[in-house]
PyMOL CGO cylinders between C-alpha atoms (Angstrom):
from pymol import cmd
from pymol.cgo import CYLINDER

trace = [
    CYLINDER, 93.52, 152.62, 49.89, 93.08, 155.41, 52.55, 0.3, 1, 1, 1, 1, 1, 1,
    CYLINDER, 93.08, 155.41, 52.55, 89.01, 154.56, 52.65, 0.3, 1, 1, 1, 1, 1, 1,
    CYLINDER, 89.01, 154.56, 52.65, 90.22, 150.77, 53.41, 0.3, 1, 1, 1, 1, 1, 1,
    CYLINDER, 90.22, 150.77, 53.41, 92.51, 151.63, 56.28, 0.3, 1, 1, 1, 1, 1, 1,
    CYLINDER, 92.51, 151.63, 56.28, 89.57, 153.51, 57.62, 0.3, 1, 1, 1, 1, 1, 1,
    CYLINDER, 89.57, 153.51, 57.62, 87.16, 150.93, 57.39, 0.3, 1, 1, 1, 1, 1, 1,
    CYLINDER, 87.16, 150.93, 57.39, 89.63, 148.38, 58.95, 0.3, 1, 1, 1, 1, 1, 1,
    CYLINDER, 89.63, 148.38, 58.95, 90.48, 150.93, 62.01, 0.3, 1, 1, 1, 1, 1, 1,
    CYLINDER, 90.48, 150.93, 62.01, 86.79, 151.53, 62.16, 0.3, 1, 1, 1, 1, 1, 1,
    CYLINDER, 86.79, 151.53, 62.16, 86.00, 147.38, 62.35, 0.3, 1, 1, 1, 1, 1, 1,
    CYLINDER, 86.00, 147.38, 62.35, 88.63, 146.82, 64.73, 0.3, 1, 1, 1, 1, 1, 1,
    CYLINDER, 88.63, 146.82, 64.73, 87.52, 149.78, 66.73, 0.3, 1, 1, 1, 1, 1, 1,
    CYLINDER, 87.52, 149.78, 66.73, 83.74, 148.34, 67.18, 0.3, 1, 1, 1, 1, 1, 1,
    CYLINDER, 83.74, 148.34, 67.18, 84.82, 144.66, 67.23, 0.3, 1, 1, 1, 1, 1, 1,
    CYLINDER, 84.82, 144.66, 67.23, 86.59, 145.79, 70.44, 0.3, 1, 1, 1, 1, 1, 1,
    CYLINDER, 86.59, 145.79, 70.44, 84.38, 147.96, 71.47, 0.3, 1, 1, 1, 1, 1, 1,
    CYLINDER, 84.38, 147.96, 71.47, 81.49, 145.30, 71.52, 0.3, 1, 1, 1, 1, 1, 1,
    CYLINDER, 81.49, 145.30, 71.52, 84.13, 142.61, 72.76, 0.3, 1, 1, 1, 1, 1, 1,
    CYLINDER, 84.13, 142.61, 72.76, 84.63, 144.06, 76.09, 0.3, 1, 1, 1, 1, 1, 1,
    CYLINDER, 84.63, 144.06, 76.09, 82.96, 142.86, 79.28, 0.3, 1, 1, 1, 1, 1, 1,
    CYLINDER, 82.96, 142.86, 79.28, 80.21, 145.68, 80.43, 0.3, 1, 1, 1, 1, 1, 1,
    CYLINDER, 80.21, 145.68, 80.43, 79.82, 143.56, 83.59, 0.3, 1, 1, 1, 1, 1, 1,
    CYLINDER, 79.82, 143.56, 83.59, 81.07, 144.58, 86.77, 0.3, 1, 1, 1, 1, 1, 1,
    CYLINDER, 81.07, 144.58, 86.77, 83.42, 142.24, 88.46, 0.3, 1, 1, 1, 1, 1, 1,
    CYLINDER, 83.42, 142.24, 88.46, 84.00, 141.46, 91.64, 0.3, 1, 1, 1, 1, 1, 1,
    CYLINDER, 84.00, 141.46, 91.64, 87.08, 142.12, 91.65, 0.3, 1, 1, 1, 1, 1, 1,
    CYLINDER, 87.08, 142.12, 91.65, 86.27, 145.43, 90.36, 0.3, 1, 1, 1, 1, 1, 1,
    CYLINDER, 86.27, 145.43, 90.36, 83.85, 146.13, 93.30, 0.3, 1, 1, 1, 1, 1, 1,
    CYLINDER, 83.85, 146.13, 93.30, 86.28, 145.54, 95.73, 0.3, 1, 1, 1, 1, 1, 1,
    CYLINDER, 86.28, 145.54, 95.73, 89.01, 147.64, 94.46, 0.3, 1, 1, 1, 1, 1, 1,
    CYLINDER, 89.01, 147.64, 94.46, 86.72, 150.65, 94.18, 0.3, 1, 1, 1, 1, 1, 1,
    CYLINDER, 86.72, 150.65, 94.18, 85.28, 149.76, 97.87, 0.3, 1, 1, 1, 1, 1, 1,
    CYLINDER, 85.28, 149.76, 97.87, 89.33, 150.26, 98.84, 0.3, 1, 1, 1, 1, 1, 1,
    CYLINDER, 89.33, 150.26, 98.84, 88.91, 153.83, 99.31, 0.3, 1, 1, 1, 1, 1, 1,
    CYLINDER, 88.91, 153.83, 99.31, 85.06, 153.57, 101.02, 0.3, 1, 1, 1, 1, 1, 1,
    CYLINDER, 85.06, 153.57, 101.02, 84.97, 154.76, 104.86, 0.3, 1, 1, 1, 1, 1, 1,
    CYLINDER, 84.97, 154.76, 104.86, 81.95, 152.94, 104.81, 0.3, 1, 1, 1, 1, 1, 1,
    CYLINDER, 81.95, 152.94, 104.81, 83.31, 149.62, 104.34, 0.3, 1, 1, 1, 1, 1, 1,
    CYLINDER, 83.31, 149.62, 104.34, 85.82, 147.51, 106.60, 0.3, 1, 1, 1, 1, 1, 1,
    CYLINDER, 85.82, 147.51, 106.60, 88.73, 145.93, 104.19, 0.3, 1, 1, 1, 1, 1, 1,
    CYLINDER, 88.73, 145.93, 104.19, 91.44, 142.86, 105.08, 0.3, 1, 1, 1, 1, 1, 1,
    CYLINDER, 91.44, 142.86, 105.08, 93.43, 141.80, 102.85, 0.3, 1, 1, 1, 1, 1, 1,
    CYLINDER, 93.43, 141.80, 102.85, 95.78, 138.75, 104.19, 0.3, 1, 1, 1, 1, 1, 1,
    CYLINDER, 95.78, 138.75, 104.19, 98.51, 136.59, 102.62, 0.3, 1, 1, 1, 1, 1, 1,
    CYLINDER, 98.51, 136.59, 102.62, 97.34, 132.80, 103.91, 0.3, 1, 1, 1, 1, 1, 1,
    CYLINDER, 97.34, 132.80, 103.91, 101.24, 132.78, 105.32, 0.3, 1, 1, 1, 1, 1, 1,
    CYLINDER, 101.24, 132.78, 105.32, 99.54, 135.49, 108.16, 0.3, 1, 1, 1, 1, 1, 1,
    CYLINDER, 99.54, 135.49, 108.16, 97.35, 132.30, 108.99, 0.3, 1, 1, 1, 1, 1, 1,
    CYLINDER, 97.35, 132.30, 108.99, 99.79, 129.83, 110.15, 0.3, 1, 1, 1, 1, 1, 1,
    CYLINDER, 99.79, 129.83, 110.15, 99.88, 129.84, 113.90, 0.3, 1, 1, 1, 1, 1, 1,
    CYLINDER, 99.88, 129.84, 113.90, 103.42, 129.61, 115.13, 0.3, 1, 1, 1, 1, 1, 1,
    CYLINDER, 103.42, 129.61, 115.13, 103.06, 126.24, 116.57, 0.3, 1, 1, 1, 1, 1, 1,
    CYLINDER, 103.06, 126.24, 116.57, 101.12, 124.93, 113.75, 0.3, 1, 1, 1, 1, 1, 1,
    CYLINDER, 101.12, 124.93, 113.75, 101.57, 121.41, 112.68, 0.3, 1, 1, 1, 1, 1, 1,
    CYLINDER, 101.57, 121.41, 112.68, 100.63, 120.28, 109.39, 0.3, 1, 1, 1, 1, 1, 1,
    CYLINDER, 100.63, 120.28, 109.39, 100.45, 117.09, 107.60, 0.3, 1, 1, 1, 1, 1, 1,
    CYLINDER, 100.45, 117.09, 107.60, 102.40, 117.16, 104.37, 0.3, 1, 1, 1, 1, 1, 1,
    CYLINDER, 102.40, 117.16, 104.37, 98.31, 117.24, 102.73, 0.3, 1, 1, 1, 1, 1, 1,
    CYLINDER, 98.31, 117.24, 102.73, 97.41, 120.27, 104.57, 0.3, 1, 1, 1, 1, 1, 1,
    CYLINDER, 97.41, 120.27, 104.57, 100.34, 121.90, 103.43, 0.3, 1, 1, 1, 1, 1, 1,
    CYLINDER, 100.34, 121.90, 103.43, 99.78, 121.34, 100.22, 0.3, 1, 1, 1, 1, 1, 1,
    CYLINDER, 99.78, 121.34, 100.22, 96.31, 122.61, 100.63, 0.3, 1, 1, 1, 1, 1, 1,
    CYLINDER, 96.31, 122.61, 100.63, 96.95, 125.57, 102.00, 0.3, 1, 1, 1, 1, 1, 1,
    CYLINDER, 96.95, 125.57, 102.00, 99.20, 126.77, 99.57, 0.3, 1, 1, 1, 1, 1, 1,
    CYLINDER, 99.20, 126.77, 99.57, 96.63, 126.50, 96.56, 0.3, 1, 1, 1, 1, 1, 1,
    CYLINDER, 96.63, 126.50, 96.56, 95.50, 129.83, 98.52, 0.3, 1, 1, 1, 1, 1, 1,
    CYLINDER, 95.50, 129.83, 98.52, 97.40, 132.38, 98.01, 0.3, 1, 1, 1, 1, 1, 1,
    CYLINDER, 97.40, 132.38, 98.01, 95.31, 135.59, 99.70, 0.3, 1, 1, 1, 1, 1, 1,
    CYLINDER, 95.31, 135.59, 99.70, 92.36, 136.28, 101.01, 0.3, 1, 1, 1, 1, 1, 1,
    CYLINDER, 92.36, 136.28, 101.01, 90.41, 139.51, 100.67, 0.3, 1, 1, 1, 1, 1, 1,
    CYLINDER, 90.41, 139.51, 100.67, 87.61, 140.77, 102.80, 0.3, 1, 1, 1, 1, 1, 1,
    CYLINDER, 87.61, 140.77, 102.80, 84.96, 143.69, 102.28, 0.3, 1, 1, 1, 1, 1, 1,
    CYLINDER, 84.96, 143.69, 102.28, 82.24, 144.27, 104.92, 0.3, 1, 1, 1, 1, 1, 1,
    CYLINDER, 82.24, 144.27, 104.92, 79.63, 146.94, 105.16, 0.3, 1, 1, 1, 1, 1, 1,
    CYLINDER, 79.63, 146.94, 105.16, 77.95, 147.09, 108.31, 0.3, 1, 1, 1, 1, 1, 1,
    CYLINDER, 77.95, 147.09, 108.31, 74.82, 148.31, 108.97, 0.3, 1, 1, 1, 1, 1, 1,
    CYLINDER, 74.82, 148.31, 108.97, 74.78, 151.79, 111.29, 0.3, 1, 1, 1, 1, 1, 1,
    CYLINDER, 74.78, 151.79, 111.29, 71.89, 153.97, 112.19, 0.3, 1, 1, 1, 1, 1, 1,
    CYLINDER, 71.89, 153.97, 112.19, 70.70, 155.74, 108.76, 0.3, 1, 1, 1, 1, 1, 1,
    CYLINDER, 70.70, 155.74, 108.76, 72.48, 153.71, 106.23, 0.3, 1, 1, 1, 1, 1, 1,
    CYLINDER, 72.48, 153.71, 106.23, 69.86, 150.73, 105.50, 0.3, 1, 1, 1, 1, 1, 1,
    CYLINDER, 69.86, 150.73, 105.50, 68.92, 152.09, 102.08, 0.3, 1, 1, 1, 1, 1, 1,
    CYLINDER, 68.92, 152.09, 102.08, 73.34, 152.20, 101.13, 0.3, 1, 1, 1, 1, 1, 1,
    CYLINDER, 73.34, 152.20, 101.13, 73.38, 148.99, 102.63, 0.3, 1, 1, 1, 1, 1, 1,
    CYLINDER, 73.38, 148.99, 102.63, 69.99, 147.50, 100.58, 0.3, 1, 1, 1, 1, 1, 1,
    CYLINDER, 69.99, 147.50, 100.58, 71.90, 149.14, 97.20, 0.3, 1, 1, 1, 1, 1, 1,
    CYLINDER, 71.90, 149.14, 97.20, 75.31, 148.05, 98.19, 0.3, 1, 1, 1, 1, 1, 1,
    CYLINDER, 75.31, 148.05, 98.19, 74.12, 144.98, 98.58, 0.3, 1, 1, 1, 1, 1, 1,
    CYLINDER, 74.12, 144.98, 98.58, 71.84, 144.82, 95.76, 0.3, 1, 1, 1, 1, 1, 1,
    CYLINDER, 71.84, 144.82, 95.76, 74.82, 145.42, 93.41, 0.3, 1, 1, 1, 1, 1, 1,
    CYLINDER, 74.82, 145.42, 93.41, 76.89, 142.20, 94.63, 0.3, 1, 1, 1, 1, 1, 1,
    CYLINDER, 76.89, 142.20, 94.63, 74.22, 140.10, 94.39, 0.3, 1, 1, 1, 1, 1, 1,
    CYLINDER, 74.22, 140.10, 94.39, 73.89, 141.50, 90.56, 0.3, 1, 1, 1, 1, 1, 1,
    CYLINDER, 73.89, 141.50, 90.56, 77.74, 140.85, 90.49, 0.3, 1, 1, 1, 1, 1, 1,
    CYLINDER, 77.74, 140.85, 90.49, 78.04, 137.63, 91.92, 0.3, 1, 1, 1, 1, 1, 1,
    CYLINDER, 78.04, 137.63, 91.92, 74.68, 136.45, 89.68, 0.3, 1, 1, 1, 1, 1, 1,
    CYLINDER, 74.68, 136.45, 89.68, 76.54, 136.45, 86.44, 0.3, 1, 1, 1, 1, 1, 1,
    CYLINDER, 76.54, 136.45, 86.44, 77.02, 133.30, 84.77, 0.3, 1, 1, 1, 1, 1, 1,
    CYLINDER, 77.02, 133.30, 84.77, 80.90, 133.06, 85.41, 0.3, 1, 1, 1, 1, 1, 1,
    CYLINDER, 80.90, 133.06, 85.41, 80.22, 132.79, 89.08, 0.3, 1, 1, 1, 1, 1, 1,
    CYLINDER, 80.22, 132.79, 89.08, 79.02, 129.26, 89.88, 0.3, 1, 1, 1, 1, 1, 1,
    CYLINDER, 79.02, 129.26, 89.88, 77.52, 128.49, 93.26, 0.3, 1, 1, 1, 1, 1, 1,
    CYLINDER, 77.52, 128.49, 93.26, 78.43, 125.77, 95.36, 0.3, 1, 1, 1, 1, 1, 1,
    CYLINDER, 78.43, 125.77, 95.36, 76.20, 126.20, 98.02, 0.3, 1, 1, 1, 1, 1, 1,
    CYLINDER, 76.20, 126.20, 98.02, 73.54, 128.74, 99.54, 0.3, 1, 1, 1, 1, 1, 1,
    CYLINDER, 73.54, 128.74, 99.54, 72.13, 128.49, 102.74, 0.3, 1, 1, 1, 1, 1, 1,
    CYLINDER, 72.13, 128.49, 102.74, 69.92, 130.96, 105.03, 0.3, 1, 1, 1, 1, 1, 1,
    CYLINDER, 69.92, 130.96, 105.03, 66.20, 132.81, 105.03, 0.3, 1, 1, 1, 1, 1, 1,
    CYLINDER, 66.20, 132.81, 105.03, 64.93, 136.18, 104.25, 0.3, 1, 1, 1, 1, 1, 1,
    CYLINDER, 64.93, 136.18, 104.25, 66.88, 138.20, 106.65, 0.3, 1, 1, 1, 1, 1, 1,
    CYLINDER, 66.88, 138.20, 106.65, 70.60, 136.33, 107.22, 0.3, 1, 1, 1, 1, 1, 1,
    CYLINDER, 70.60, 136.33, 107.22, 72.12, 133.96, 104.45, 0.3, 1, 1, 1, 1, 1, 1,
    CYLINDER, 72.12, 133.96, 104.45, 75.67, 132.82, 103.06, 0.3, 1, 1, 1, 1, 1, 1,
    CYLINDER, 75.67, 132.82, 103.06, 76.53, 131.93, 99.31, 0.3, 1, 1, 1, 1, 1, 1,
    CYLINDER, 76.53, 131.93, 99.31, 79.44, 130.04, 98.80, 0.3, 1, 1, 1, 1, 1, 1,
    CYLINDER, 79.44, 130.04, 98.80, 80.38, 130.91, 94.51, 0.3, 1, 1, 1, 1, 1, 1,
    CYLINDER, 80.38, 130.91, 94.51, 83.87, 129.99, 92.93, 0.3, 1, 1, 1, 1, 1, 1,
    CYLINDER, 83.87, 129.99, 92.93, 85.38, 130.99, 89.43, 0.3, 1, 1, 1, 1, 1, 1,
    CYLINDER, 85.38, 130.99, 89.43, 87.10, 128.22, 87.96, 0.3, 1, 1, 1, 1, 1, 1,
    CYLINDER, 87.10, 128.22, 87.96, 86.50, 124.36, 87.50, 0.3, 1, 1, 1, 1, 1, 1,
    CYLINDER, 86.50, 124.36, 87.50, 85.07, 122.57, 90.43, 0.3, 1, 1, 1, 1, 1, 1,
    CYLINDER, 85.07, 122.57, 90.43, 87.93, 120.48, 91.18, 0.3, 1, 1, 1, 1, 1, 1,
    CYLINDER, 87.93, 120.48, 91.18, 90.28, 123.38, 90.41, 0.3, 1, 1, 1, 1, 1, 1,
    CYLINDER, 90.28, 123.38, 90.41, 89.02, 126.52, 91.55, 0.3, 1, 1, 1, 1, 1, 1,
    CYLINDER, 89.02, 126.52, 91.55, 90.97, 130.07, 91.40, 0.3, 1, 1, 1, 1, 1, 1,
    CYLINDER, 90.97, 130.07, 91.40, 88.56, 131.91, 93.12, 0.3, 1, 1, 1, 1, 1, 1,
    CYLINDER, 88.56, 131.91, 93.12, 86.22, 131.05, 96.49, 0.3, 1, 1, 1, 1, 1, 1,
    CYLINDER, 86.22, 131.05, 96.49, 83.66, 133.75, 97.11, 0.3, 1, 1, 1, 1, 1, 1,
    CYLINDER, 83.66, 133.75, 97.11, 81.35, 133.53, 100.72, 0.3, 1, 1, 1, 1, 1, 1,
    CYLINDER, 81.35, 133.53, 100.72, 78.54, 135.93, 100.18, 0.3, 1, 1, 1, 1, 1, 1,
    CYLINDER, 78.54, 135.93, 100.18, 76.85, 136.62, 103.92, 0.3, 1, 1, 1, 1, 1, 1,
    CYLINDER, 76.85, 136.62, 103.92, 74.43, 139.13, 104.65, 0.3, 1, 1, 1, 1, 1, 1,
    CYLINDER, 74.43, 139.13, 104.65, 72.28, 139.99, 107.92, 0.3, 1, 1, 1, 1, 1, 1,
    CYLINDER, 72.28, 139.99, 107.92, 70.17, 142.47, 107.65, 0.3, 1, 1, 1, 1, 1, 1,
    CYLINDER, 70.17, 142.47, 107.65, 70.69, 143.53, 111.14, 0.3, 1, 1, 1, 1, 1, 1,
    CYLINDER, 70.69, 143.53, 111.14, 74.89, 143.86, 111.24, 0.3, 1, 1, 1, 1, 1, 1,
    CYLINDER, 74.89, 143.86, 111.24, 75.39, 144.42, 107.38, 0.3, 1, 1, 1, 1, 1, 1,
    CYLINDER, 75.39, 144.42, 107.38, 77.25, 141.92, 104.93, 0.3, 1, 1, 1, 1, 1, 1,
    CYLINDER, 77.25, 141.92, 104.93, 80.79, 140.65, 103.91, 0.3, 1, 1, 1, 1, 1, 1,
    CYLINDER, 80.79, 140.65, 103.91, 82.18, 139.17, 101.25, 0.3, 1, 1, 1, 1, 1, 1,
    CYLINDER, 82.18, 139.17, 101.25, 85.24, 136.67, 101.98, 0.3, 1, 1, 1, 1, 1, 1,
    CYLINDER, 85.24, 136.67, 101.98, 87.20, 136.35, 98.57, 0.3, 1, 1, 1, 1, 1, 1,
    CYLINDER, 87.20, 136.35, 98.57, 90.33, 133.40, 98.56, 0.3, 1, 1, 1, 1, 1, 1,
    CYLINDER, 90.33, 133.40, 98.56, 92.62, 133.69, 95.84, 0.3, 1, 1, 1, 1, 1, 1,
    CYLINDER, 92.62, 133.69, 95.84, 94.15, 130.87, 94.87, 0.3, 1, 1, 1, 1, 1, 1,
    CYLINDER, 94.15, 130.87, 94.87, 96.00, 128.07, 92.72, 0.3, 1, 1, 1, 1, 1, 1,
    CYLINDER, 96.00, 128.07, 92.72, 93.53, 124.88, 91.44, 0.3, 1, 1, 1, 1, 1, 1,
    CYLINDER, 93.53, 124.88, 91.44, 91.86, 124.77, 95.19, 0.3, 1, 1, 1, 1, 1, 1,
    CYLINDER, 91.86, 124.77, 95.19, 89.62, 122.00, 95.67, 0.3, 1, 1, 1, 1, 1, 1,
    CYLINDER, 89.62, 122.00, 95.67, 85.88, 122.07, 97.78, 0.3, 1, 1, 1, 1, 1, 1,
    CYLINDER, 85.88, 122.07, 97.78, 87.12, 118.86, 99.19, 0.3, 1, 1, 1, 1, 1, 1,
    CYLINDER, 87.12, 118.86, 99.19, 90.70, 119.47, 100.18, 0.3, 1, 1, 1, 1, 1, 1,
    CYLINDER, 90.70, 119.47, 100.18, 89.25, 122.75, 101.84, 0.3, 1, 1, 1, 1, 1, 1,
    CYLINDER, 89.25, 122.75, 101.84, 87.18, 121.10, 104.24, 0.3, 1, 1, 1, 1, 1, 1,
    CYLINDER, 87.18, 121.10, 104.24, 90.34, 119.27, 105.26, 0.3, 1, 1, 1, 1, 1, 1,
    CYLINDER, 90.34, 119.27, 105.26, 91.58, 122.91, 106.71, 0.3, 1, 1, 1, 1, 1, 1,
    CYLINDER, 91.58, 122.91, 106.71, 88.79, 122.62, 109.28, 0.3, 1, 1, 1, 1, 1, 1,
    CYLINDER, 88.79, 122.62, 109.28, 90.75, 120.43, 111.05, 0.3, 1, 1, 1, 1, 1, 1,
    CYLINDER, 90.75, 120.43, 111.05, 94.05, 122.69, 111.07, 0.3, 1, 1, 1, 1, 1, 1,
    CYLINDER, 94.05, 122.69, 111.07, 91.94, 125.28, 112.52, 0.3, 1, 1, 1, 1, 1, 1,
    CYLINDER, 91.94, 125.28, 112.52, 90.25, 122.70, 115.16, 0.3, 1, 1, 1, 1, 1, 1,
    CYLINDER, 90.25, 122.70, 115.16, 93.86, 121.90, 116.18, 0.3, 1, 1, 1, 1, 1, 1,
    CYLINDER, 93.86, 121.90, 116.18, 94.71, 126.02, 116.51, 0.3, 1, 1, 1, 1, 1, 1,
    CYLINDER, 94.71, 126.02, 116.51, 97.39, 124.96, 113.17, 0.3, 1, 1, 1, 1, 1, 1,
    CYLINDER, 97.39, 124.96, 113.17, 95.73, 128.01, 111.24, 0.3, 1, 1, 1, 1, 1, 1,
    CYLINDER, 95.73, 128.01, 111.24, 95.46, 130.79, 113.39, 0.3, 1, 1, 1, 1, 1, 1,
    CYLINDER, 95.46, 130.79, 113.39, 91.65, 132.24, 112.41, 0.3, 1, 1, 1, 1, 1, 1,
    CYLINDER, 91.65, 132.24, 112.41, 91.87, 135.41, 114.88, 0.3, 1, 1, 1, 1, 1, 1,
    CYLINDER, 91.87, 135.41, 114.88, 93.31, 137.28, 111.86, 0.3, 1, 1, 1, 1, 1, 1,
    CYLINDER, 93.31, 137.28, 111.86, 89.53, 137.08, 110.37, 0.3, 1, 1, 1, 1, 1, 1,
    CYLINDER, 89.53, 137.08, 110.37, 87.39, 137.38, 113.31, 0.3, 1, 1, 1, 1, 1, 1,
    CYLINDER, 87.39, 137.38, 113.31, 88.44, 140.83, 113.35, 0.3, 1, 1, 1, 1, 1, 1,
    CYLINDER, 88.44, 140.83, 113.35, 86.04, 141.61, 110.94, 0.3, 1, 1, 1, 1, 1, 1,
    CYLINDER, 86.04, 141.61, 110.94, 83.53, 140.33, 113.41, 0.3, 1, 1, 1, 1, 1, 1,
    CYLINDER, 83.53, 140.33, 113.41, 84.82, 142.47, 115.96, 0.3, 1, 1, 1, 1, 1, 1,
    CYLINDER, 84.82, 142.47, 115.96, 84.92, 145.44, 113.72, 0.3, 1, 1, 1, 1, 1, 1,
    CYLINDER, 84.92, 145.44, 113.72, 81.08, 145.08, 112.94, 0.3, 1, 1, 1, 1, 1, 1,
    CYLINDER, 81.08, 145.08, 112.94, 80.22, 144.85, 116.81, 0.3, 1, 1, 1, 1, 1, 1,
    CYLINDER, 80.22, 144.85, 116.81, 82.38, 147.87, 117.09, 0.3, 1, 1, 1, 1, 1, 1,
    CYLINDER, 82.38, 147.87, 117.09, 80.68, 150.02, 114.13, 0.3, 1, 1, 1, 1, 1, 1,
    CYLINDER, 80.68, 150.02, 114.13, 77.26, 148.83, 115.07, 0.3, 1, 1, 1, 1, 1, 1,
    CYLINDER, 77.26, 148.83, 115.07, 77.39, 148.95, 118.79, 0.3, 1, 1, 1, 1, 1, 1,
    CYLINDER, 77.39, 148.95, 118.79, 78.82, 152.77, 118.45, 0.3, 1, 1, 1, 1, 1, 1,
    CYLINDER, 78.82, 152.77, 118.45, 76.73, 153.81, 116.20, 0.3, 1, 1, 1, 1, 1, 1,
    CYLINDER, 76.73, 153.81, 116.20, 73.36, 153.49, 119.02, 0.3, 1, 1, 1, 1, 1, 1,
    CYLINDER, 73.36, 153.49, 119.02, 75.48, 155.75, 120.90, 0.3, 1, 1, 1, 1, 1, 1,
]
cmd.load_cgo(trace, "trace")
């Protein structure tokens, strides 16, 4: 009886063992990048977006709250750090290449590009992932959280933020902050 329990502790301890995800996630990634002086984090709630004169239809309202927060990680590219940034990178493109991440769209050449990947079914997606990388200013990864978002009712936004309804400032920071890191690091 003893030998049994043993051999039933032992199963369950390989079975679970040999269950578990060895792949990297990205949400993994960013939370160990949280801590990185290297890397430039935002993390926003999409209620930070809405400009305070902002006028929605009842659609985009809905719309925008299927997203519930938006992370950011960039790495940009200062004098010495090209091989960090070639591994850094390197790593979310092994990340964002596994099978549960399925691309929508990838655009770009050898040197700048953007890949647009979701988790989720493609009319109701719980995760948006943009993927850019220049490999003169560094990359970022754009992460929206969110509740059964749609590709379709997103491009719907575009016109809040044509209209100044979704106040974009908030993530052209991260712009800002690359100019900044690069421009001072030729000093």
């Amino acid at each position: 009886m003893v030998l049994l329990k043993y051999i039933t502790a032992l199963t369950l301890a390989i079975l679970a063992l040999t269950g578990c995800d060895d792949g990297t996630s990205l949400q993994r990634y960013l939370v160990d990048k949280q801590d990185d002086d290297k890397f430039v984090k935002i993390d926003l709630a999409t209620s930070l977006l809405q400009s305070e004169d902002a006028s929605f239809t009842e659609e985009e309202k809905e719309i925008l709250n299927t997203v519930k927060k938006i992370n950011v990680v960039a790495y940009p590219i200062q004098s010495g750090n090209v091989a960090e940034y070639e591994a850094e990178k390197a790593k979310l493109k092994d990340i964002l290449g596994q099978e549960k991440y399925k691309t929508l769209m990838k655009m770009g050449s050898n040197n700048q590009g953007a890949t647009l990947k979701y988790l989720g079914e493609e009319d109701a997606i719980d995760e948006l992932i943009v993927f850019a990388s220049d490999n003169e200013r560094g990359f970022a990864v754009f992460r929206l959280l969110g509740d059964n978002m749609r590709p379709d009712s997103m491009l719907k936004l575009m016109n809040s933020i044509e209209r100044g309804d979704i106040d974009a400032s908030q993530l052209k920071t991260i712009g800002e902050l690359f100019e900044t890191k690069t421009d001072s690091s030729a000093m």
